[in-house]
C-alpha positions as protocol buffer text, in pm:
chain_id: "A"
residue {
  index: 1
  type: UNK
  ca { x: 13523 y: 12739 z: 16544 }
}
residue {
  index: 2
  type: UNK
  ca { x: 13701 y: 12663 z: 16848 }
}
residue {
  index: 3
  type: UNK
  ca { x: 13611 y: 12355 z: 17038 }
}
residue {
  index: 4
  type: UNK
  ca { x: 13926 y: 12253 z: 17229 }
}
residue {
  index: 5
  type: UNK
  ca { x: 14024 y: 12465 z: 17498 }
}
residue {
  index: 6
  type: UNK
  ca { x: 14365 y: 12365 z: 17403 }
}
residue {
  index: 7
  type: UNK
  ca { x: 14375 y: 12591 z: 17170 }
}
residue {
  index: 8
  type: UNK
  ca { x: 14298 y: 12890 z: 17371 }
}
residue {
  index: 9
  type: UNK
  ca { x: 14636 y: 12947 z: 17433 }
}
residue {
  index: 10
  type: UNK
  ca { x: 14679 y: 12946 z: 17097 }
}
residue {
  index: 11
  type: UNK
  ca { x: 14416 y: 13218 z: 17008 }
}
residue {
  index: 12
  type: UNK
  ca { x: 14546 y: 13454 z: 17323 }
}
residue {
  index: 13
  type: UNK
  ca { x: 14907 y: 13432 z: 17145 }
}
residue {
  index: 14
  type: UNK
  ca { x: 14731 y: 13536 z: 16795 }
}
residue {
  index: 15
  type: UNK
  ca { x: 14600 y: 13831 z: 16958 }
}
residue {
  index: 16
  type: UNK
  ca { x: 14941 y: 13954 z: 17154 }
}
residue {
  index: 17
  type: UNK
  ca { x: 15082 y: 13902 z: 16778 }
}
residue {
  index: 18
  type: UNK
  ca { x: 14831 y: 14128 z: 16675 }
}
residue {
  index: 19
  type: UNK
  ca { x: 14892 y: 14362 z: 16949 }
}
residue {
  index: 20
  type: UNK
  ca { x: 15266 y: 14381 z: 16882 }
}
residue {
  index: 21
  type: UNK
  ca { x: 15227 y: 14460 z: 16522 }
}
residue {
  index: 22
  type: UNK
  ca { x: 14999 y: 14759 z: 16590 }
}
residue {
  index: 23
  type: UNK
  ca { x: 15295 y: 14852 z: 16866 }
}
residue {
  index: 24
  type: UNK
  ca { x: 15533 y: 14821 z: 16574 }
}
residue {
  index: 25
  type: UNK
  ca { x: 15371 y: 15032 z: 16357 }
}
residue {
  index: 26
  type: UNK
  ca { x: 15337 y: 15269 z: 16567 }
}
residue {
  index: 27
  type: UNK
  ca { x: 15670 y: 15279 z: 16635 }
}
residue {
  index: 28
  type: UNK
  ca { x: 15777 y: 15246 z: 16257 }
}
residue {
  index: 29
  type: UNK
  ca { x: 15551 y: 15572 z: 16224 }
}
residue {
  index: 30
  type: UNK
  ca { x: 15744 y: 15712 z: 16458 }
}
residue {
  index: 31
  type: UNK
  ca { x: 16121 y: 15612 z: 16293 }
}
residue {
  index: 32
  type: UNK
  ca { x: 16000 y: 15723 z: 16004 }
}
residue {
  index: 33
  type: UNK
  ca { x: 15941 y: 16086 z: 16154 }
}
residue {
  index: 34
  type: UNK
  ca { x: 16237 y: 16104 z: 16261 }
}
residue {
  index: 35
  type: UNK
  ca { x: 16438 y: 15956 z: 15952 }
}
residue {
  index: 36
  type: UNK
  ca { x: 16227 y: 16242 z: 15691 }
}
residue {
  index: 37
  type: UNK
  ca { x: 16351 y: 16476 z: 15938 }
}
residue {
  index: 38
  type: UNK
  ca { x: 16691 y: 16412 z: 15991 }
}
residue {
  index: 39
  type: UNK
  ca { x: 16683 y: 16404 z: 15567 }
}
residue {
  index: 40
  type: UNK
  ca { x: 16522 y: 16747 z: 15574 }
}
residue {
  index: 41
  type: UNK
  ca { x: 16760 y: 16897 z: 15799 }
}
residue {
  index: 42
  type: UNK
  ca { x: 17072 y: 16705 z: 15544 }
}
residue {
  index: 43
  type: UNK
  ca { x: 16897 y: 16884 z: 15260 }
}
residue {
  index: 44
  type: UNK
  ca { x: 16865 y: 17206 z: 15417 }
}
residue {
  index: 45
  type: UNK
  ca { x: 16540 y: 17308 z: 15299 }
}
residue {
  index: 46
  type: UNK
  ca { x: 16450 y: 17630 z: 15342 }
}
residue {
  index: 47
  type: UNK
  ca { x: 16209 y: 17725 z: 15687 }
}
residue {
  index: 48
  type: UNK
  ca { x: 16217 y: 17387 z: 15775 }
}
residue {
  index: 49
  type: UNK
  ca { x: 16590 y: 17339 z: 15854 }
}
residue {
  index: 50
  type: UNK
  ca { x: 16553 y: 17057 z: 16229 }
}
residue {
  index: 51
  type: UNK
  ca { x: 16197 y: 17088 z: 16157 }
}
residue {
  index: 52
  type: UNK
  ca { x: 16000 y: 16766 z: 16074 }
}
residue {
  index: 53
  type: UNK
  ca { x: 15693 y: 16678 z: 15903 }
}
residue {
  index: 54
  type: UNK
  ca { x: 15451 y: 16396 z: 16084 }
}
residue {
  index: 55
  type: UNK
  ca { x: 15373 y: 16109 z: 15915 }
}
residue {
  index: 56
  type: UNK
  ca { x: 15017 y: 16192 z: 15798 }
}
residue {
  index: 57
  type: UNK
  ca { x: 15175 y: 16515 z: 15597 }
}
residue {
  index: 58
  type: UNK
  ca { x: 15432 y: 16279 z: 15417 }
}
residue {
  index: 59
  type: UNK
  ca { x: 15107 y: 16110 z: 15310 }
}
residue {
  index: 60
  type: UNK
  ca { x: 14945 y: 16370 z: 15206 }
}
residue {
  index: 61
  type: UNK
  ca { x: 15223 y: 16510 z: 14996 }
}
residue {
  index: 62
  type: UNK
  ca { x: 15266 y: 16079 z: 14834 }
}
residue {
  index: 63
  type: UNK
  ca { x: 14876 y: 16145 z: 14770 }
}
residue {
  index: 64
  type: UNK
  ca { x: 14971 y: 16500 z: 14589 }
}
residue {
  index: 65
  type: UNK
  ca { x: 15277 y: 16390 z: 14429 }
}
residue {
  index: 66
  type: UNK
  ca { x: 15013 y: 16108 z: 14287 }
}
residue {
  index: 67
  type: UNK
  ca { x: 14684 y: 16268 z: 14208 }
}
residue {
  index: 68
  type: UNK
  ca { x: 14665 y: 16481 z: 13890 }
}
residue {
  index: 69
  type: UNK
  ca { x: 14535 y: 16820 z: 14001 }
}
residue {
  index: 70
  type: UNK
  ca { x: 14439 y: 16640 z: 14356 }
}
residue {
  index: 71
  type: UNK
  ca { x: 14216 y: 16890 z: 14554 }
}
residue {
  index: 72
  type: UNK
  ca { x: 14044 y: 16845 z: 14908 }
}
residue {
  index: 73
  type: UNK
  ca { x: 13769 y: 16594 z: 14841 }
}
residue {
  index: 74
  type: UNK
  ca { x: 13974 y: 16392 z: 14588 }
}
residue {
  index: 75
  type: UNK
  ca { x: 14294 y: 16349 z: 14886 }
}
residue {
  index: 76
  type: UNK
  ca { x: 13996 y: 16306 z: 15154 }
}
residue {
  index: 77
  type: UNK
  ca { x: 13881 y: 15992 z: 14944 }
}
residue {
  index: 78
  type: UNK
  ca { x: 14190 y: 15880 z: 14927 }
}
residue {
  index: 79
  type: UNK
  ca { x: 14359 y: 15905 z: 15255 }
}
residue {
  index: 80
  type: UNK
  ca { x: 13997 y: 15808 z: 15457 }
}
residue {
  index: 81
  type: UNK
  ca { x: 14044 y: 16097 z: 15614 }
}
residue {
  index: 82
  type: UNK
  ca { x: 13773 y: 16432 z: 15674 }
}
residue {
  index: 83
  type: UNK
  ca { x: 13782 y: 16715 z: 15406 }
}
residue {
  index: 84
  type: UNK
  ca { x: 13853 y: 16938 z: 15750 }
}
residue {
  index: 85
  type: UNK
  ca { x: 14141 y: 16750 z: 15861 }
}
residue {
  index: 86
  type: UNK
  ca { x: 14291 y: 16746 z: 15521 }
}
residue {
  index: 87
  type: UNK
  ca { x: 14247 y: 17094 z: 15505 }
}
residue {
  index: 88
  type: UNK
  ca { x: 14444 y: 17140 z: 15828 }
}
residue {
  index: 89
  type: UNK
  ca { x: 14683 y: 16924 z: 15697 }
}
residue {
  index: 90
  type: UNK
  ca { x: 14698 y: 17071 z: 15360 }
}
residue {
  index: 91
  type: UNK
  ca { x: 14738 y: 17426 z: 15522 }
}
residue {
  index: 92
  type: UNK
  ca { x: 15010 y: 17311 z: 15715 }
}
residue {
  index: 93
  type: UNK
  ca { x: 15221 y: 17197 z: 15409 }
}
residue {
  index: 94
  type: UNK
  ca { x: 15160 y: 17530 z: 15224 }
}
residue {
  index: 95
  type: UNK
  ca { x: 15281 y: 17686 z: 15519 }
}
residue {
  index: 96
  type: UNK
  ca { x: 15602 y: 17494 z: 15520 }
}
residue {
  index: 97
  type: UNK
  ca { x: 15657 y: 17543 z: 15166 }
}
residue {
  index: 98
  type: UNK
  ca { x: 15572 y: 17185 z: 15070 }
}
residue {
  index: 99
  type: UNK
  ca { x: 15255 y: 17242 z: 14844 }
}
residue {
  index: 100
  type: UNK
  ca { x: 15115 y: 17546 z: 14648 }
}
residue {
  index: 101
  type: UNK
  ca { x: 14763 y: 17556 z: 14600 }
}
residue {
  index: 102
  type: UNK
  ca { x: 14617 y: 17692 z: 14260 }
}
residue {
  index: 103
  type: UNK
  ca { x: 14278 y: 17726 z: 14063 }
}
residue {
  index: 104
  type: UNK
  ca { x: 14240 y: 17520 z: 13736 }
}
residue {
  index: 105
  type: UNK
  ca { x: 14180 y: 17702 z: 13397 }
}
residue {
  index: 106
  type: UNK
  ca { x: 13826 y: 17700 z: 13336 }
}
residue {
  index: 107
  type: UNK
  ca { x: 13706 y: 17622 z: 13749 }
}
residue {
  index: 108
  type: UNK
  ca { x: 13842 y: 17924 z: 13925 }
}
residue {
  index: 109
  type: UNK
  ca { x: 13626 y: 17786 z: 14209 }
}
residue {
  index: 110
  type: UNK
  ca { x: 13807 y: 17453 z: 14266 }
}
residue {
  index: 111
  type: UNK
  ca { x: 14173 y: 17475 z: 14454 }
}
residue {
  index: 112
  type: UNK
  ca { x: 14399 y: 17205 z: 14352 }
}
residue {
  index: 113
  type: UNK
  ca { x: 14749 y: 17154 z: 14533 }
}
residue {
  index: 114
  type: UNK
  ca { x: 15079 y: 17084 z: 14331 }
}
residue {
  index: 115
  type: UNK
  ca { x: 15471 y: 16984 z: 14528 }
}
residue {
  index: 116
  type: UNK
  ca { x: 15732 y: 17254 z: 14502 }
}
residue {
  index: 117
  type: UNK
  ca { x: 16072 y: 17167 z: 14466 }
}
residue {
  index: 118
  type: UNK
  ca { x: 16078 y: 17063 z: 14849 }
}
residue {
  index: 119
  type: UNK
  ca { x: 15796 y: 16878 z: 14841 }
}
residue {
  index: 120
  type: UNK
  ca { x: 15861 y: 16657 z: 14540 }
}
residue {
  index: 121
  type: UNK
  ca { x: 16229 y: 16579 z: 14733 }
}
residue {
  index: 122
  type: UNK
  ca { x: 16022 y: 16515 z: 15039 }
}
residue {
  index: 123
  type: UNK
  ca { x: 15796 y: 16285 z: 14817 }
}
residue {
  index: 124
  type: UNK
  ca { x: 16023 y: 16097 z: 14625 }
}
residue {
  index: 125
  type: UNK
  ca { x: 16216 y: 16052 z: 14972 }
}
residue {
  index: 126
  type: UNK
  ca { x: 15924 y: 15939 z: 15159 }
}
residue {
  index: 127
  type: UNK
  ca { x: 15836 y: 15692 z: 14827 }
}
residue {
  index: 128
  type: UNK
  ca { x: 16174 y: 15549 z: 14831 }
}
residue {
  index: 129
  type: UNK
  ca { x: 16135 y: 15454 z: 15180 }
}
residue {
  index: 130
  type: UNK
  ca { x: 15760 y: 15257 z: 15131 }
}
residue {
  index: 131
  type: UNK
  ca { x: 15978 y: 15024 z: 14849 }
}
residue {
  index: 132
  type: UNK
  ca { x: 16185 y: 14944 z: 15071 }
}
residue {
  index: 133
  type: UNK
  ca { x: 15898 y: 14833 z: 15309 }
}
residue {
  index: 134
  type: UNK
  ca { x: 15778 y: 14669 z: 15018 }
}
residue {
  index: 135
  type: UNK
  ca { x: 16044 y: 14446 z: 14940 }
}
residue {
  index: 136
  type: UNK
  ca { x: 16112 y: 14316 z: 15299 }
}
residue {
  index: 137
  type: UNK
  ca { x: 15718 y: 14220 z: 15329 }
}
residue {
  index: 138
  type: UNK
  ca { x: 15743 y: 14081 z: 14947 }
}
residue {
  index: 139
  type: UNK
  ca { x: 16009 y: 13831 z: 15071 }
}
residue {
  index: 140
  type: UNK
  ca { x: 15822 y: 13740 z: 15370 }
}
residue {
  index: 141
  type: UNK
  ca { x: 15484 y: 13674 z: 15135 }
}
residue {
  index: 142
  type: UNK
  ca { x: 15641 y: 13502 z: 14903 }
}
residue {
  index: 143
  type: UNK
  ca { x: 15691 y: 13232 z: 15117 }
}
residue {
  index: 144
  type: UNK
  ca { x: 15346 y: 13109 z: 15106 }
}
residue {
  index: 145
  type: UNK
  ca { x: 15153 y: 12955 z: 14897 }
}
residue {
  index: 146
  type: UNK
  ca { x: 14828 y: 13068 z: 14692 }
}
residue {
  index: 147
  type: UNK
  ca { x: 14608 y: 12880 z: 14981 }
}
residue {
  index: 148
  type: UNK
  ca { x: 14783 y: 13029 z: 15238 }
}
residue {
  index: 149
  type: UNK
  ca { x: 14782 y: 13358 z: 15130 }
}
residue {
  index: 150
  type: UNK
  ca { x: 14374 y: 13364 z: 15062 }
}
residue {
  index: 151
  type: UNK
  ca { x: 14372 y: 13240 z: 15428 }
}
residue {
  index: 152
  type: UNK
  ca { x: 14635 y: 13555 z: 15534 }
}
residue {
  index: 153
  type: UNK
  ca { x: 14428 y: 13824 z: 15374 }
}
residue {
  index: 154
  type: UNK
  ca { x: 14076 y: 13713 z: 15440 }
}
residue {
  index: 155
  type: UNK
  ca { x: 14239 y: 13712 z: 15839 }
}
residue {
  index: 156
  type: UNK
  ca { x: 14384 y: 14037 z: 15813 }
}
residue {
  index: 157
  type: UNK
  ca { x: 14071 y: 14191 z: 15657 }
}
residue {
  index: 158
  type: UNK
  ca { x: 13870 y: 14081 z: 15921 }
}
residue {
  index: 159
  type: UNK
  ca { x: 14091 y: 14219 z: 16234 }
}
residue {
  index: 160
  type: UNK
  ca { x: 14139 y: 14545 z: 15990 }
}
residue {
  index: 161
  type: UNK
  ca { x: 13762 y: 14554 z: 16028 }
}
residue {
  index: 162
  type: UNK
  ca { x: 13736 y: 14502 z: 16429 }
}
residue {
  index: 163
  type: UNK
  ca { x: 14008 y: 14773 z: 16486 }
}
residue {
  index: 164
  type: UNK
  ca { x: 13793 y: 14983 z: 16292 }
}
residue {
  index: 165
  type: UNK
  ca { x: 13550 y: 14862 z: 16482 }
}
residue {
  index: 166
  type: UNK
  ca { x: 13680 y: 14945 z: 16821 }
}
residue {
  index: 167
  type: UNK
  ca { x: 13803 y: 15281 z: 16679 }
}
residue {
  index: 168
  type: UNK
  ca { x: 13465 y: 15388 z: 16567 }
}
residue {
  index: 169
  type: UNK
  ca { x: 13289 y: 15248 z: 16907 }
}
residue {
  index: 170
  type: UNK
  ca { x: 13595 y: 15428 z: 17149 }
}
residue {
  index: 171
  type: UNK
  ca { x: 13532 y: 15761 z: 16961 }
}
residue {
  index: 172
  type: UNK
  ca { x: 13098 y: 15727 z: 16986 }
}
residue {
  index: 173
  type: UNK
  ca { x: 13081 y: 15545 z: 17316 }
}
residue {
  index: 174
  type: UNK
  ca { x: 13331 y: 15665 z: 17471 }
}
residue {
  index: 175
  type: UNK
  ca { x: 13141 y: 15776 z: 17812 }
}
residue {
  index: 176
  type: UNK
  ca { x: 13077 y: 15418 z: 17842 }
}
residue {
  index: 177
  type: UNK
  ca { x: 13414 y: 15303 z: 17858 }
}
């Protein structure tokens, strides 16, 4: 715990650290927008010539590109997302051209999604860029040791869990903000 109120300014420069990286995401999600569309438009692909796809779409088509036979509930699991919003999502992509949707043999009840041609450019675009993310954080991590790194993650699990936090509490409380 903290004792010495030395170290306060310490802790307040932790937490603009941890303020800047969620700015940088965000605007990381929002290069990255704009570098799968300008790659779209390059590859001329069909209705969505200068159109672009937002982030969460790309994600969904990584997740379908992925999954074997990936339906609804299966991409809701994995994205942490609502079976409505990746429906939304999902119907979105069709539209584009990025998915097809299609009934197994045997289940005629359960719809599965599959890339088309577009798509699985889109994905193995989108994938290409997330190793190079990789590789820059790998060399970063690498620097530390095994100590250090137990220390990193059991620190970044815990503020993963208060933005969570804060997200859930701004989204049910928020008449009392």
């Amino acid at each position: 715990m903290w004792t010495d109120s030395r170290d306060d300014d310490r802790v307040r420069e932790v937490i603009d650290s941890i303020v800047g990286l969620v700015t940088i995401f965000d605007d990381a999600e929002n290069t990255m927008e704009k570098i799968i569309g300008h790659y779209i438009a390059e590859e001329n692909m069909g209705i969505l010539k200068n159109r672009s796809l937002s982030l969460s779409e790309c994600h969904v088509l990584h997740h379908v590109g992925m999954e074997t036979n990936p339906n609804g509930t299966r991409l809701s699991k994995v994205m942490g997302m609502t079976k409505s919003g990746i429906s939304k999502l999902t119907a979105k992509l069709q539209e584009k051209g990025f998915i097809l949707t299609e009934r197994l043999p045997g289940n005629q009840k359960e719809i599965c999604y599959r890339l088309t041609s577009d798509g699985e450019k889109v994905f193995r675009f989108h994938a290409g860029l997330h190793k190079i993310a990789e590789e820059n954080m790998l060399k970063v991590v690498r620097e530390y040791g095994r100590g250090e790194l137990i220390l990193i993650e059991k620190f970044l699990k815990k503020i993963i869990a208060a933005i969570h936090l804060f997200s859930r509490y701004g989204e049910e409380d928020s008449d009392r903000l």
